[in-house]
C-alpha positions in Angstrom: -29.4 22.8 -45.6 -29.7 23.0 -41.9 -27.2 23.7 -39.4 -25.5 21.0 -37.3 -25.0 21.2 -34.1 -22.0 19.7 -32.3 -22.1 16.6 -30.9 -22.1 16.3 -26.9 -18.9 14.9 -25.8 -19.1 10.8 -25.2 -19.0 9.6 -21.9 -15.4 7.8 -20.9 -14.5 6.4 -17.9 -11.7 6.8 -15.4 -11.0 5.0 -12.5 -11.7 7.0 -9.1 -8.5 7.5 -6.8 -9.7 6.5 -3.6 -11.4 2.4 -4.7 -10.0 2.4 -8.1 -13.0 1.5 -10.1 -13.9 3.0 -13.0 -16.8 5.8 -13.1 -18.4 6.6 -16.5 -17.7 10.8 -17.0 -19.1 13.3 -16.0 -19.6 12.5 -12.3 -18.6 13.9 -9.1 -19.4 11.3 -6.9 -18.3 7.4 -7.4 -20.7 5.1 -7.3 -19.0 2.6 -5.6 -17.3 4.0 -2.6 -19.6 7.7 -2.5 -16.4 9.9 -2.4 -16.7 13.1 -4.3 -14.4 13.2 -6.7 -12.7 16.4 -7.5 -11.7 16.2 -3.4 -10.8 12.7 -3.6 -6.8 11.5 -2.8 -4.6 9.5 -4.9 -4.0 5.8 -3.6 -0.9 5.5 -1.5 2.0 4.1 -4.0 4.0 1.0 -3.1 7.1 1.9 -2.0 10.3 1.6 -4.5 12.0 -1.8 -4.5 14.9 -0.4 -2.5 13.3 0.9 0.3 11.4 -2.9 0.5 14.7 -4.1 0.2 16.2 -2.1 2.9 13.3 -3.1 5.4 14.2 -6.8 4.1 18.1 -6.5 5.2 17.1 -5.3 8.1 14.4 -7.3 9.4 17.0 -10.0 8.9 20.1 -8.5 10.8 17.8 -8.2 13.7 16.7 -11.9 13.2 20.4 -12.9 12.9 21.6 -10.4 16.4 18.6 -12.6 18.3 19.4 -15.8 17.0 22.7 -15.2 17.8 22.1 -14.2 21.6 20.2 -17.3 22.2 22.6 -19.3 20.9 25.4 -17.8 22.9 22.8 -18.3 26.1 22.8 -22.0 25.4 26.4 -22.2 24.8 27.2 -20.9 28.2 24.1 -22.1 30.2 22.6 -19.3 31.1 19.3 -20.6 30.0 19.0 -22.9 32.9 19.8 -20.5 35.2 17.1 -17.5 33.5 14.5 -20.5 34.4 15.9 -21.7 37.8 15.2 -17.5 38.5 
C-alpha cells in the first residue's frame, strides 16, 4: 500500500481591506485594486450612531441660532437698512 500524501490546503477567499473584494488565497497582492496585502489598512468604520447623532443635534441648533437671527433682523428692520448700506 503506498503512502498518502497530505492534501495541499484549498484555496478560500477573503475580502481585501483596502476595496473589499474578495481575493482567492494565497495572494499578496489584490487583483483588483494592486495593494499588497499583508501592508494593506482596514476600511475606516462608520462612526457609532451617537456620535452621527450628536453631529445631527448640532447641525440643527446651528440651523435654529441662524434662523432665528434672521428672523429677529426682519422683525426689527434691520434688513432694509444692511441693504440701503
Amino acid at each position: 500500500m503506498a503512502a498518502r500524501s497530505s492534501p495541499s490546503p484549498a484555496p478560500f477567499s477573503i475580502r481585501c481591506p483596502a476595496c473589499g473584494k474578495k481575493v482567492v488565497t494565497p495572494a499578496s497582492v489584490c487583483p483588483h485594486c494592486r495593494v499588497i496585502l499583508s501592508q494593506a489598512t482596514e476600511p475606516k468604520e462608520k462612526p457609532p450612531i451617537i456620535k452621527r447623532l450628536a453631529n445631527l443635534i448640532i447641525i440643527l441648533a446651528c440651523l435654529a441660532i441662524v434662523i432665528y437671527f434672521v428672523n429677529r433682523l426682519r422683525q426689527t428692520g434691520d434688513v432694509q437698512n444692511l441693504n440701503n448700506k
